[in-house]
Residue, then its C-alpha position, 0 to 999 in steps of 0.5 A: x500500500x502506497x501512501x497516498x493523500x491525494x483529495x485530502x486537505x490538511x490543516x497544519x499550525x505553527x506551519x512556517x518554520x521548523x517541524x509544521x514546515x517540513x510537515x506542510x511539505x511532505x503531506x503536499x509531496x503525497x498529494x494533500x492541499x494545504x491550509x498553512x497556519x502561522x502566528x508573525x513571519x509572513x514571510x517565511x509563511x510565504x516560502x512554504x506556500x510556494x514550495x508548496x505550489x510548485x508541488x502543484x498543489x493549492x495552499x491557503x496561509x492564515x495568520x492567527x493565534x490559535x492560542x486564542x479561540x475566535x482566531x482558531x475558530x476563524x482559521x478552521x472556518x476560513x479553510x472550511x469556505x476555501x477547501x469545502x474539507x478539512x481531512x488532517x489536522x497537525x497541531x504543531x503550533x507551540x513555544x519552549x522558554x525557560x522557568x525556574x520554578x519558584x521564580x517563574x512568572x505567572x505569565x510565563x505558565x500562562x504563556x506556555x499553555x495557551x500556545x501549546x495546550x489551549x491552541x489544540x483544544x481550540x484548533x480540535x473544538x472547531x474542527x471537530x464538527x466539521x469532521x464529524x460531517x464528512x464522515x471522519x479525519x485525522x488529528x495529529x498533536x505534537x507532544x515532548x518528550x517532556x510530556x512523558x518524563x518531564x524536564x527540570x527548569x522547563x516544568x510549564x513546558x512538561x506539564x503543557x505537553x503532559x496535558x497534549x498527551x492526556x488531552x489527546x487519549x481522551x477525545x481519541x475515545x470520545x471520537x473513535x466512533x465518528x472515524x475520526x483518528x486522533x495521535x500524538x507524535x513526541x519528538x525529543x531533541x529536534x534541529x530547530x529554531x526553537x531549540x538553537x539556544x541550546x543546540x547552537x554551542x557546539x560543545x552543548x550540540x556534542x553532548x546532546x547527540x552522545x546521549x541519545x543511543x542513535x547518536x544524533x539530533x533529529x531533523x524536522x523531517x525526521x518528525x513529519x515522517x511519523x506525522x505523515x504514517x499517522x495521516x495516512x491509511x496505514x494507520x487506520x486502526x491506530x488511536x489514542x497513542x503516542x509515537x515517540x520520535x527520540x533516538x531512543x532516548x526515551x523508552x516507555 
């Protein structure tokens, strides 16, 4: 069996740089229209889409918030009226900063949860009725690693992915009758904008991949991989679960 998205429109926040880019992409590669979310680059949101493009495929780029409920519910409505369907859904939208916990600002938690918790529940609460309608869908959220361990001076950013994940087996259950689909993919240590403040030293890079067993920092496209099995009809009679994209750095 082939992987094949072709007629199928798929929904990706965060979807300018990163993990949300190369997954934007490779779905387009299988034949899947696009619906490009992002929060402020304009610019590199433009980039994506017209790569997109010369796949021959259609792409729509909507700047919103997701963290915010109108502008969610604004985003799904407005691919909803371009595309007629939404098929998949790629929460990747989501931040990562620092916070010591007994100095941390309450903003900072505030901050964390809605972009990497509220924006899934807000992208899923809207879209999910229109799912519902056409007879099924697939919603991927993209957790951490440090959802399932947790992570020292980063416990707003745990405990938001912690929540992505118990969040992600709930409505899974709840969803499973209506055919639509819902799975998490956990990535650890990925080669990112988000991450170059500590992968950016090279001793500190050296360090990182000698602790993974595969001895290697992954690439965005290493994530859209797993993104894309979960999208696709080989992962039919997959829900509720967690694949973790790490290097075997966590084994659960």
């Amino acid at each position: 069996m082939n992987i094949s998205l072709t007629n199928k429109v798929s929904l990706i926040t965060g979807g300018s740089r990163g993990i949300g880019a190369a997954t934007a992409f490779l779905l387009a590669q299988t034949g899947s229209d696009i619906i490009l979310n992002y929060a402020r680059n304009n610019e590199r949101a433009g980039a994506v889409a017209n790569a997109i493009r010369e796949l021959g495929r259609r792409v729509l780029v909507h700047q919103a918030n997701v963290g915010n409920a109108d502008e969610a519910r604004s985003l799904v409505e407005q691919g909803i009226a371009s595309f007629g369907r939404i098929d998949i859904v790629v929460n990747n939208a989501g931040i990562w900063t620092y916070g010591e916990i007994g100095a941390m600002n309450e903003n900072v938690w505030d901050e964390t949860m809605e972009a990497n918790l509220k924006s899934i529940f807000n992208i899923c609460n809207a879209v999910v009725p229109h799912m519902k309608k056409s007879g099924g869908g697939r919603i991927i959220n993209i957790a951490s690693t440090a959802g399932q361990r947790g992570e020292a001076f980063h416990s707003h950013y745990a405990a938001s992915k912690g929540g992505v994940i118990a969040f992600t087996k709930s409505i899974a259950a709840e969803l499973a009758p209506f055919n639509i689909l819902v799975n998490t993919v956990a990535p650890g240590w990925v080669d990112t904008e988000m991450t170059e403040s500590a992968l950016g030293d090279g001793k500190s890079r050296e360090e990182i991949a000698a602790s993974i067993p595969l001895h290697r920092i992954a690439t965005p496209e290493d994530i859209a991989g797993p993104v894309l099995f979960l999208a696709s009809d080989l992962a039919r009679h997959i829900t509720g679960s967690t694949i973790s994209v790490n290097g075997g750095s966590v084994l659960l």
